[in-house]
N, C-alpha and C positions, 0 to 999 in steps of 0.2 A: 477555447484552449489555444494557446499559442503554438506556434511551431516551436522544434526544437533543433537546433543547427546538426547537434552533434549526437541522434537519439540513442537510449541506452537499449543494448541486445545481449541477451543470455550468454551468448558465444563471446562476447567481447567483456563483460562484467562479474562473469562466471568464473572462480575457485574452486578449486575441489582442495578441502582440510583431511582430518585424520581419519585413516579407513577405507579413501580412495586414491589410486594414484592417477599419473596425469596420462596413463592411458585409457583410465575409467572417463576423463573428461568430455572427451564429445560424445561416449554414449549418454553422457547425463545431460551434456548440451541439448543435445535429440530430445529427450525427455521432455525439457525444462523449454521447447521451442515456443509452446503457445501463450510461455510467459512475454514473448517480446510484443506483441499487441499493450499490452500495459505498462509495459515498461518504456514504451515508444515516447511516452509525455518526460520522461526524466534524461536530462543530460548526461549520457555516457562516464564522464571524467568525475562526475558525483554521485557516482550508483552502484554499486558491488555487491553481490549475490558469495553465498559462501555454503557450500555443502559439507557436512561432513555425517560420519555412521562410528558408531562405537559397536563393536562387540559385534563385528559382520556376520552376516550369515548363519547365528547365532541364533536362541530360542529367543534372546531379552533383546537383540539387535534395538538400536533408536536410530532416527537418521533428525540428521537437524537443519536448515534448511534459514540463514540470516539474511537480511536486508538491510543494506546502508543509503539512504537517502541524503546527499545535505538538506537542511532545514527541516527534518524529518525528523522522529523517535527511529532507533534499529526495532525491525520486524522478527519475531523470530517463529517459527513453525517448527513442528516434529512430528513423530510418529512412530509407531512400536511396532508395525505391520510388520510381522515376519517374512516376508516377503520385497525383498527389496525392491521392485519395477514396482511393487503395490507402495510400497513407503516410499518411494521419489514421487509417484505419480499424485500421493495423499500429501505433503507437504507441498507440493506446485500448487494443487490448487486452493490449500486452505493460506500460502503468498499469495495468491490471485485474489482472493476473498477479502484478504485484510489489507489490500490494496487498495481496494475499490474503495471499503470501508472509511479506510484514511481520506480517498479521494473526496466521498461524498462528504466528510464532516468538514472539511476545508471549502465546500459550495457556501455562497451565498445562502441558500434555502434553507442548509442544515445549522448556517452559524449566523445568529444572528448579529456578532460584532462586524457581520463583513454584507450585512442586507442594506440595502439602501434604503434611507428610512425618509416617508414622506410623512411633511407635519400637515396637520390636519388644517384642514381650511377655517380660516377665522370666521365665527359668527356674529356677525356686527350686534352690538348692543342696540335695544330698545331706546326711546325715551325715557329715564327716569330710572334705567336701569343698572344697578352696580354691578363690576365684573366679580365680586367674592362674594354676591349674595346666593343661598341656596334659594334654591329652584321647589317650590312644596311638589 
């Protein structure tokens, strides 16, 4: 993994949408802190985190929880916990989850258009032998 000049952090990438205002924001910062460990591989100026909760406090409350990546698909997470510290806390980690997710499929091991491919060693032909004849 390379360095990253300008890493991206919760506090600095972090929005709060409809149903919190921007005094809710650094309690959600607080929250959302163990997401900067993962977030640390992504360039700050190309990474935006976006929370937002419909129907707060409410029986059917959802809280939603996006991810912007450049070169990336947006991520999105939710959750219906009635309990809001329970529904921030279940959306961080299932962005943590499918972070990694994305991480891993973009490895080498996971994709194979990005493995390094070694061709197999030539086996010298016999006397008398053609390279397209079958072998009994």
């Amino acid at each position: 993994m390379s360095a990253v000049a300008n890493p991206a952090t919760v506090a600095e990438c972090l929005r709060v949408g409809a149903g919190f205002s921007q005094g809710d924001r650094n309690w959600i910062a607080e929250q959302f802190g163990t997401l900067d460990a993962r977030l640390a591989s992504f360039h700050a100026d190309a990474t935006e985190l976006e929370v937002s909760v419909k129907d707060r406090e409410a029986r059917g409350q959802k809280v939603t929880l996006e991810c912007w990546v450049a070169g990336r698909q947006k991520i999105v997470t939710t959750s219906t916990e009635e309990d809001l510290h329970a529904a921030l806390n279940d959306v961080r980690d299932d962005l943590r989850r499918k972070l990694n997710d994305a991480k891993t499929r973009q490895e080498p091991r996971s994709n194979k258009h990005l493995r390094p491919t070694e061709q197999p060693a030539a086996v010298p032909l016999q006397v008398g032998e053609r390279e397209d004849a079958e072998t009994a």
